[in-house]
N, C-alpha and C positions, 0 to 999 in steps of 0.2 A: 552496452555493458555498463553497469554500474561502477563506481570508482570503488577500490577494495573501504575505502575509512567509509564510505557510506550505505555498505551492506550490512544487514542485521544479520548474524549467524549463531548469537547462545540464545539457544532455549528459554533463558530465564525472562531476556529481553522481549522477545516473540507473546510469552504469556504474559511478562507486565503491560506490555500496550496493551493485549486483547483483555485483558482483565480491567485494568484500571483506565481504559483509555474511552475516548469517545468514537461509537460506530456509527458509519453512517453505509446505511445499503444503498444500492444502486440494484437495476437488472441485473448483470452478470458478473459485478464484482460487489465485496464487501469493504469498506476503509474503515481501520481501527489507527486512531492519532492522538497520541498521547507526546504533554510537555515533560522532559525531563529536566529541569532545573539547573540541576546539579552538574549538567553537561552542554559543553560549547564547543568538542568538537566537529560537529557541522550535522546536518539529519541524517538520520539510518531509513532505511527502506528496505521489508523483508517481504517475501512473495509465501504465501501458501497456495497450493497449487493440488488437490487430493485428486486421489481416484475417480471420484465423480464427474471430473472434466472428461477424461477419456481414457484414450491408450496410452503409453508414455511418451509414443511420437506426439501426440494432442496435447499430452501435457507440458512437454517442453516446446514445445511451438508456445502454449499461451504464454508462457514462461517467459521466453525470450521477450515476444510484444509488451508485456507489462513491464521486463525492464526496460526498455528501449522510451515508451510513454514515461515512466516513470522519472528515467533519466532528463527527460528535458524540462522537468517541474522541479527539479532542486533546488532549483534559484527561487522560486517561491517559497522554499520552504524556511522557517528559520532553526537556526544550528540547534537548538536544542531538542527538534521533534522527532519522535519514532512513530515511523507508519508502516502495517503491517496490510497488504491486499490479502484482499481472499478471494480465488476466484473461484466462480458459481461453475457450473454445468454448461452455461449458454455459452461464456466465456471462448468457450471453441470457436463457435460459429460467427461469433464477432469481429468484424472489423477494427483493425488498429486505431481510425480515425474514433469510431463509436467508443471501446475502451478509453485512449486518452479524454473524450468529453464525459465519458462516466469518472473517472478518475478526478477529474478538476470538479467534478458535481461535488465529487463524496466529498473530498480536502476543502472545497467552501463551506458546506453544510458542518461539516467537523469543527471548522473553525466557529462558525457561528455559537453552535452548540457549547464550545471550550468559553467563551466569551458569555453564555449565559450564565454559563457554571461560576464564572466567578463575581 
């Protein structure tokens, strides 16, 4: 479980990473990572998880694994980022171990790409 100060839950947050943020795809997850500046209470981390994964038992199964992977990359992250996963359809059928090495994929390439951008 994620800690409650590092869960993303307004709407507005969710759309400004995926808007303003950098994606990086993976097979069955998406990562949208955006720096907020203005904020050093420590990263946010918010899961999308749609219809297209499965049934809602499929859904909260991926659900759960993504925060569990997601939980042990906090310490990588620095306090001021918002990352938003999205996961794909395949996502179900995925292994926890496969998800966490997609996950560290997408958060390196993100950074990379944050680091060209500026």
């Amino acid at each position: 479980m994620l800690p409650a100060q590092n869960r993303m839950t307004r709407s507005t947050d969710f759309g400004a990473t995926v808007k303003r943020g950098v994606r990086a795809a993976q097979p069955d997850i998406v990562v949208h990572v955006r720096r907020d500046e203005g904020s050093v209470d420590g990263p946010r981390i918010g899961l999308v998880v749609a219809k297209s994964v499965g049934s809602a038992v499929q859904r909260h199964r991926v659900a759960r694994r993504l925060r569990h992977v997601a939980r042990g990359l906090m310490a990588e992250l620095e306090p001021c980022e918002r990352v938003v996963i999205r996961a794909l359809p395949g996502s179900c059928d995925a292994p926890s171990s496969q998800l966490e090495r997609q996950l560290r994929n997408g958060l390196k390439r993100s950074h990379n790409l944050m680091g060209a951008r500026r």
